[in-house]
C-alpha positions in Angstrom: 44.4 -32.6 48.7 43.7 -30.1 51.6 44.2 -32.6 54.5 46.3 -35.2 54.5 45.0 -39.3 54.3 45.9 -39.1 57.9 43.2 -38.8 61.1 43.5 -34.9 61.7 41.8 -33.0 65.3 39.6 -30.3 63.9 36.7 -28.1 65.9 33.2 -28.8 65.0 30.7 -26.7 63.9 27.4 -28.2 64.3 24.7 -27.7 61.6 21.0 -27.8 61.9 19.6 -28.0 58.5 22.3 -28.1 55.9 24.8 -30.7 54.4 27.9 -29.0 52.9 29.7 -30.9 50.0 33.5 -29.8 48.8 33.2 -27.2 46.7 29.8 -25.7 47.9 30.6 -22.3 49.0 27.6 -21.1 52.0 27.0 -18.7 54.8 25.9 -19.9 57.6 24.9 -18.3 60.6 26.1 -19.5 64.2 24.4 -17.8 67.4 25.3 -20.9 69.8 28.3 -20.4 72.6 30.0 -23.4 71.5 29.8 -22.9 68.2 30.9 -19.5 68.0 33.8 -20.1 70.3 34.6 -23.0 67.5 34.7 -20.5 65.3 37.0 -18.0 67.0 39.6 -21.0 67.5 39.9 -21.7 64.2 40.1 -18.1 62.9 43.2 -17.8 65.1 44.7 -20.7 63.3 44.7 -22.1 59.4 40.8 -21.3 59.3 39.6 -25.0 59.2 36.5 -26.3 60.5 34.6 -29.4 60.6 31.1 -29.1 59.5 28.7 -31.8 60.9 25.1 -32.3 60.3 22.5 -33.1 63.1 20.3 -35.8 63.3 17.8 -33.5 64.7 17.9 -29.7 64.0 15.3 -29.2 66.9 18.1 -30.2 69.6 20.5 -27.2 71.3 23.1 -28.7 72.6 24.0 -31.6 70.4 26.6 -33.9 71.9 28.6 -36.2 69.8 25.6 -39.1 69.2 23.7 -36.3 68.3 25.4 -35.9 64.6 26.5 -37.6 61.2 29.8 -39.5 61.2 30.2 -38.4 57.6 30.7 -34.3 57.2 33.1 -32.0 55.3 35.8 -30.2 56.3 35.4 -26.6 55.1 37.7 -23.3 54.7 36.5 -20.3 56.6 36.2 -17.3 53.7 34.8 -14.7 55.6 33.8 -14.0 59.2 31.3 -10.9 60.3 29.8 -10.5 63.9 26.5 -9.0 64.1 25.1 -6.8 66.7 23.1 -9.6 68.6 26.3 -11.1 68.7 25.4 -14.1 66.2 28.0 -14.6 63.7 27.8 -14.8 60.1 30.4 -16.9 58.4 30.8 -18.1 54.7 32.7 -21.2 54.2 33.7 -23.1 51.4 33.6 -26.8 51.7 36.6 -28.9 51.0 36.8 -32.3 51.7 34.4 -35.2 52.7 35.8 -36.9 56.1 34.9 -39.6 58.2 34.9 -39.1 62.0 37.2 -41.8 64.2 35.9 -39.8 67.5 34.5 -36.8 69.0 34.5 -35.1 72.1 34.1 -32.5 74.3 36.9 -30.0 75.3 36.4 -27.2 77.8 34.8 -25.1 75.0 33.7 -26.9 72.0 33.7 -30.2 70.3 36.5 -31.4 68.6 36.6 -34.6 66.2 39.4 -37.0 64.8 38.9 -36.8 61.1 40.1 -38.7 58.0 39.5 -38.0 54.5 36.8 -40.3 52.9 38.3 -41.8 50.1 36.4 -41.9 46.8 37.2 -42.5 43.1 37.3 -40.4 40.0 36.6 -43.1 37.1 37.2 -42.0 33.4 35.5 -44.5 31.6 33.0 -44.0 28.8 30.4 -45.3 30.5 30.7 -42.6 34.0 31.7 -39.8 31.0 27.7 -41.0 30.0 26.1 -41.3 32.8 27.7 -37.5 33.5 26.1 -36.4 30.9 23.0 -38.3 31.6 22.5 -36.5 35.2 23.8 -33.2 33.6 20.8 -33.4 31.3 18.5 -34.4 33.7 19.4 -31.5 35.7 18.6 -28.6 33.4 15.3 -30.6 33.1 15.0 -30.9 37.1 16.4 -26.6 37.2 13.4 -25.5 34.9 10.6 -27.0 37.0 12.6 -25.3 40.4 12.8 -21.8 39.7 15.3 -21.7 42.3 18.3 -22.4 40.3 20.5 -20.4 39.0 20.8 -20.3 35.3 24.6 -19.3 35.6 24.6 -23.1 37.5 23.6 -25.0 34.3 26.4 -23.0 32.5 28.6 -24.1 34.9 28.0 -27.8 34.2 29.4 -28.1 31.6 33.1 -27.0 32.9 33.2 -29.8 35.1 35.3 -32.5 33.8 35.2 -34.6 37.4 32.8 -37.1 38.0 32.9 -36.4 41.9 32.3 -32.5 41.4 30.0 -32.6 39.7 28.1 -35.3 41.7 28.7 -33.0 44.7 27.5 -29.8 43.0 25.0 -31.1 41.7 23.6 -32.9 45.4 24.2 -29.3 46.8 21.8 -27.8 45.0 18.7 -30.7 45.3 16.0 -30.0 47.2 15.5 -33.0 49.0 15.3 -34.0 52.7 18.4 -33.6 55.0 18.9 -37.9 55.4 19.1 -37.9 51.9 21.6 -35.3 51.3 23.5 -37.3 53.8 23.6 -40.5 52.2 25.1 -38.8 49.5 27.4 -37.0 51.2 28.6 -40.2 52.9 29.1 -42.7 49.6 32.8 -42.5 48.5 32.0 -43.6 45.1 31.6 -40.7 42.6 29.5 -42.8 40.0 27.3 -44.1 42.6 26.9 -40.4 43.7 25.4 -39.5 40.3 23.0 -42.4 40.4 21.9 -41.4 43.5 21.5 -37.9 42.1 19.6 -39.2 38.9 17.2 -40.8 40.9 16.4 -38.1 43.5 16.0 -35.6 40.8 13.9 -38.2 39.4 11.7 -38.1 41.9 11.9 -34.5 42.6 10.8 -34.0 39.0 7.7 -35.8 39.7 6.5 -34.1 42.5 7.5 -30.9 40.6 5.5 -31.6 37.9 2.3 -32.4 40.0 2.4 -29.1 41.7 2.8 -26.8 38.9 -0.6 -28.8 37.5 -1.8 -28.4 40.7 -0.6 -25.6 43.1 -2.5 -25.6 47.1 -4.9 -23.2 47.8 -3.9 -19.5 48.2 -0.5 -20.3 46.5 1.0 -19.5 43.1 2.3 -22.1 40.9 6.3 -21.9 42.0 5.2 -20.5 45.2 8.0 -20.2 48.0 7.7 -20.7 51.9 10.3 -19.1 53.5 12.2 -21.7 55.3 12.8 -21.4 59.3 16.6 -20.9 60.1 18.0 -21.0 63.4 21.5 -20.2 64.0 24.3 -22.9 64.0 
């Protein structure tokens, strides 16, 4: 385990658009003063950081009622500082946390965090349903052209219920609440059924649009997404 089961003080790096589940490696970018001077405390120490999801990606300045209770502690991989001064940082998530508190110091926010305990059940029945959302994956990755094919291989080298859950949840394109919700339940199994049925849903709306694709688009048309720095 990467942190112990004991409340820990970590900085926060607030994120605008993006949940981060353990083992989801992602670059992010961070442009904000208080985020980037987050950044440069932890790269003088063990590289740690507390990744935490706004409620609203549209606010600057979030303050501590303005994020999730439920993020991930990640591992800093790589840090690069572009010529506007934005940095660009890839980090690979860790551990699900729960927050005690957060607040302010003189530079950046800071939270008390303990791991979020979950549970890694080895019954037939979860071996089953792994197999279940597995399947229904490769069905949900050929409707969404954005998925890697190299992921599907991957799949099958997972032998943890939770991993796979959280690998899986990484890679669904559904709204930000819901990726939370899944971030935040402990259970592993109830993690997959929560993935089964989003990517239930996703398939259906998949489905419709390839029938019928709006006007002026292609059938697996993308929209570039707006990012804003971290």
């Amino acid at each position: 385990m990467f942190m112990s089961d004991f409340p820990q003080t970590l900085p926060v790096l607030p994120l605008r658009d993006i949940v981060v589940f353990p083992h989801m490696i992602v670059p992010l970018f961070a442009g904000r003063e208080k985020s980037i001077k987050a950044l440069e405390q932890v790269m003088d120490g063990e590289k740690t950081i507390l990744l935490l999801t706004q409620r609203d990606p549209a606010t600057d300045d979030p303050a501590p009622n303005d994020l999730y209770s439920v993020g991930c502690v990640a591992k800093v991989l790589q840090l690069l500082k572009l010529p506007d001064g934005t940095l660009k940082v890839l980090v690979e998530g860790i551990e699900r946390v729960s927050i005690n508190q957060m607040r302010m110091n003189d530079e950046f926010l800071e939270a008390e965090a303990v791991v979020l305990a979950g549970d890694e059940d080895d019954s037939a029945e979860a071996r089953a349903l792994m197999r279940a959302v597995a399947e229904n994956f490769e069905n949900y990755a050929k409707l969404n052209k954005k998925i890697a094919p190299d992921l599907i291989e991957s799949l099958s080298n997972i032998k943890e219920p939770s991993r796979l859950a959280d690998t899986i949840a990484a890679h669904l394109a559904i709204k930000i609440a819901e990726k939370q919700k899944l971030l935040e339940t402990a259970s592993a199994s109830e993690r997959l059924e929560l993935a089964f049925a989003a990517m239930e849903g996703e398939i259906s709306v998949l489905q419709v649009e390839k029938k019928n694709p709006p006007p002026g688009e292609a059938p697996d048309g993308e929209i570039p997404a707006r990012i804003l720095p971290e």
